[in-house]
MARKE-58815 format. One record per atom (N, C-alpha, C): x, y, z. Coordinates in pm, 1 decimal, m for minus. Each point is the difference from the previous one (the first is absolute). Layout:
! residues N
c1:X c2:Y c3:Z;
...
! end
This chain:
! residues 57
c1:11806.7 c2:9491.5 c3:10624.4;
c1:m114.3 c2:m74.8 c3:47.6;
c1:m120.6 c2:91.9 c3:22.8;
c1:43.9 c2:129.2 c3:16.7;
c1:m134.6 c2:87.0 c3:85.4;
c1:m69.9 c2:49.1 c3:m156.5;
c1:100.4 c2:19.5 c3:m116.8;
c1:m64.0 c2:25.8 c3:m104.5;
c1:m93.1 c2:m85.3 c3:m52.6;
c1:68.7 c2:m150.9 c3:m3.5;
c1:m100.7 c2:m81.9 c3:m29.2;
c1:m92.7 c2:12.0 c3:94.0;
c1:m30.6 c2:m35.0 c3:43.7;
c1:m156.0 c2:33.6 c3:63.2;
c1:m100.5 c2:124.0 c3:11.0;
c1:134.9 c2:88.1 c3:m61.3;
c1:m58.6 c2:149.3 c3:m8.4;
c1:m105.9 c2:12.6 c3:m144.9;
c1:85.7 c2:m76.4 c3:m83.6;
c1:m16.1 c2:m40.1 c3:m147.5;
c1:m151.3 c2:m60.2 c3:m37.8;
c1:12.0 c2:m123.2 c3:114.4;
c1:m71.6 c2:m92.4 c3:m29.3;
c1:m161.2 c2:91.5 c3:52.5;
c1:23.8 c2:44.0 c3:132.1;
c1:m128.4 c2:53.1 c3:73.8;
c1:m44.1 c2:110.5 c3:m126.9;
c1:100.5 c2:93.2 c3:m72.2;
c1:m94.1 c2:96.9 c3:m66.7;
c1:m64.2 c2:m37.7 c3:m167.3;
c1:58.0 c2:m165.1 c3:m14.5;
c1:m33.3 c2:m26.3 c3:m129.6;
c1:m149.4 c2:m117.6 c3:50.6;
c1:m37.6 c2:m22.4 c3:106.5;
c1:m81.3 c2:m124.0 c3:61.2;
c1:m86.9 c2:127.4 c3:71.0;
c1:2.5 c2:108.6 c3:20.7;
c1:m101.9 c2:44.9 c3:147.2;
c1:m9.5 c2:177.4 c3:m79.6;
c1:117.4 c2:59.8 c3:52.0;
c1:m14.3 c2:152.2 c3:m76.8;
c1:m92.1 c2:15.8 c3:m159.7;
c1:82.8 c2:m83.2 c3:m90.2;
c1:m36.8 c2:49.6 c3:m130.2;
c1:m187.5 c2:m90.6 c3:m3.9;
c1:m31.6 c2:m84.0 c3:22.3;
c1:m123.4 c2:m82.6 c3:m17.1;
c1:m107.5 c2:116.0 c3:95.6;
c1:27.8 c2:10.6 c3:101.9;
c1:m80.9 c2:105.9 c3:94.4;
c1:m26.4 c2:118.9 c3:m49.5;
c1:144.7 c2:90.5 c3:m71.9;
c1:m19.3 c2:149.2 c3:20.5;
c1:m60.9 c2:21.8 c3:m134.8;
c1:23.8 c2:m115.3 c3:m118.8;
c1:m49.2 c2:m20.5 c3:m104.1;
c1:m131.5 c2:13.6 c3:m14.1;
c1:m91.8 c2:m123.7 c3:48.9;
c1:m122.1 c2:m12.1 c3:53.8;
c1:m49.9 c2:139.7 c3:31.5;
c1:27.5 c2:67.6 c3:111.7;
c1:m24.0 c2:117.5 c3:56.5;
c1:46.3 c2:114.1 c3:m131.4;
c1:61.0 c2:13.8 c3:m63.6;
c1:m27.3 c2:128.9 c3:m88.9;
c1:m57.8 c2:m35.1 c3:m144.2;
c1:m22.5 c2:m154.6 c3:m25.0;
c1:m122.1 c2:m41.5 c3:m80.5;
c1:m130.2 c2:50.2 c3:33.3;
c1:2.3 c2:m35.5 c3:97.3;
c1:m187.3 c2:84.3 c3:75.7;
c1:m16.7 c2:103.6 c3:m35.4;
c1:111.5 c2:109.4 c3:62.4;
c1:24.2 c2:153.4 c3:m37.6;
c1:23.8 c2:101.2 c3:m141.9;
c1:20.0 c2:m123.3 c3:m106.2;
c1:9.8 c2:32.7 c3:m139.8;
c1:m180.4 c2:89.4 c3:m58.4;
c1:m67.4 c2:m12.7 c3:43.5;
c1:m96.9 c2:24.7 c3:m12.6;
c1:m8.6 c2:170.3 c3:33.6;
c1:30.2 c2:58.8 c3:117.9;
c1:35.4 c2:85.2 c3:74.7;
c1:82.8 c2:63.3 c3:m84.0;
c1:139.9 c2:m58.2 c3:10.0;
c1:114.9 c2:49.3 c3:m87.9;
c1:m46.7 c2:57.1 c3:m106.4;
c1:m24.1 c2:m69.0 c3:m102.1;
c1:3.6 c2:8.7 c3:m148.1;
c1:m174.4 c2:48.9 c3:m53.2;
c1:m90.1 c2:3.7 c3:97.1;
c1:m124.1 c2:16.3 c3:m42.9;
c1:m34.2 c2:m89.6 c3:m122.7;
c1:74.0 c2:m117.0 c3:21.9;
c1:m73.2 c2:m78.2 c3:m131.9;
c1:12.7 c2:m150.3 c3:112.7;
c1:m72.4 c2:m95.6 c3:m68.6;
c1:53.7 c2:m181.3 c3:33.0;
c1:126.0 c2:m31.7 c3:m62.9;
c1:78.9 c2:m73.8 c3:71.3;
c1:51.0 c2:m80.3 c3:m92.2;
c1:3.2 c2:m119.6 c3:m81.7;
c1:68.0 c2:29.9 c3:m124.2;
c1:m57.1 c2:m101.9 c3:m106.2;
c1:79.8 c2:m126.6 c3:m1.9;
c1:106.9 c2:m39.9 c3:96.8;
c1:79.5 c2:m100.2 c3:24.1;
c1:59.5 c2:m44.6 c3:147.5;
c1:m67.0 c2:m125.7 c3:54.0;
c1:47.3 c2:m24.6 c3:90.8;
c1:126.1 c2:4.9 c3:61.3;
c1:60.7 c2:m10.8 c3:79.6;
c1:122.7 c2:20.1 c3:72.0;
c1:68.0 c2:m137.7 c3:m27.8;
c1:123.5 c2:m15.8 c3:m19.2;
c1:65.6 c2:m149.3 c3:46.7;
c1:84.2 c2:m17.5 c3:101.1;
c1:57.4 c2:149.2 c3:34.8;
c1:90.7 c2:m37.9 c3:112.5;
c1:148.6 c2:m65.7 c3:m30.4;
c1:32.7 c2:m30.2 c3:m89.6;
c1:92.1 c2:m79.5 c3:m22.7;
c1:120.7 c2:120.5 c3:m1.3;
c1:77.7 c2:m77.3 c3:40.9;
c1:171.7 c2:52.4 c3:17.7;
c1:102.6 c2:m38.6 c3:m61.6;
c1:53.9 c2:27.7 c3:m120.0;
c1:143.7 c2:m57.5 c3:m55.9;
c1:87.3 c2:m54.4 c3:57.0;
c1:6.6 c2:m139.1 c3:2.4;
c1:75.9 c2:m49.5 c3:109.0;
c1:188.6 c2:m15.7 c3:m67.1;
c1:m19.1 c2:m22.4 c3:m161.9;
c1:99.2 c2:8.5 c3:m59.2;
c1:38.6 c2:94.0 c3:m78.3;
c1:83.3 c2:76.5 c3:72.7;
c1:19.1 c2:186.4 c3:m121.7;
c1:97.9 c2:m23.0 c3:m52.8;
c1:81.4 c2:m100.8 c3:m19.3;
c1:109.8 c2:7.7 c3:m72.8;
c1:m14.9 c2:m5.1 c3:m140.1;
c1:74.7 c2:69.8 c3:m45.6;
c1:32.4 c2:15.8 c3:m188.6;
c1:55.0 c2:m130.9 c3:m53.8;
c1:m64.6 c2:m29.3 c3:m76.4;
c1:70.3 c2:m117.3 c3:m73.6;
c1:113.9 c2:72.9 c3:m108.6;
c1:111.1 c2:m87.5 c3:m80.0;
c1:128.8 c2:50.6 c3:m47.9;
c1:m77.0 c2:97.2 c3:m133.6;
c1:m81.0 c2:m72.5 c3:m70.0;
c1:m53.1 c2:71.2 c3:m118.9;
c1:m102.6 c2:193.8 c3:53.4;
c1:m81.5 c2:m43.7 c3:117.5;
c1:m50.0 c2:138.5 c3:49.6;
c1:90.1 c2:104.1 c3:56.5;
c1:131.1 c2:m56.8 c3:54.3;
c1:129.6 c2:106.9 c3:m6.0;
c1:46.9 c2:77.3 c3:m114.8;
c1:38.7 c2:m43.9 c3:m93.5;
c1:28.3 c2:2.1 c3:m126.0;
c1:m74.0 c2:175.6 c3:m37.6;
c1:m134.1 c2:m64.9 c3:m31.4;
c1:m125.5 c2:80.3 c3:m36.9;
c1:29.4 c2:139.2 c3:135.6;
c1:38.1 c2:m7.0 c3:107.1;
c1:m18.5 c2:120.4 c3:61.8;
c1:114.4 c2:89.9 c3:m35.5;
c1:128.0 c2:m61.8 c3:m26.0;
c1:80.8 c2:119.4 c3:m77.7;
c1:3.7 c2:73.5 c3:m69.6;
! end
């Protein structure tokens, strides 16, 4: 239970925030802009389908 919510808080609050915050700083970082916005998005499904198993052997 404590994971789920551990889960949920860093995919809803951590990653959208700290994201945001080292988007700003890319500038700084890299001495250039960046040329692509952020999405934030998180793989919610990592599983291999039967055929992408196959292929990793």
């Amino acid at each position: 239970m404590i994971f789920n919510i551990l889960d949920k808080a860093y995919k809803k609050i951590w990653v959208p925030i700290f994201g945001r915050v080292l988007y700003r700083f890319v500038d700084l970082i890299e001495r250039k802009s960046p040329k692509e916005k952020p999405t934030f998005k998180i793989i919610e499904n990592t599983s291999l389908e039967d055929t992408d198993q196959s292929k990793i052997k």
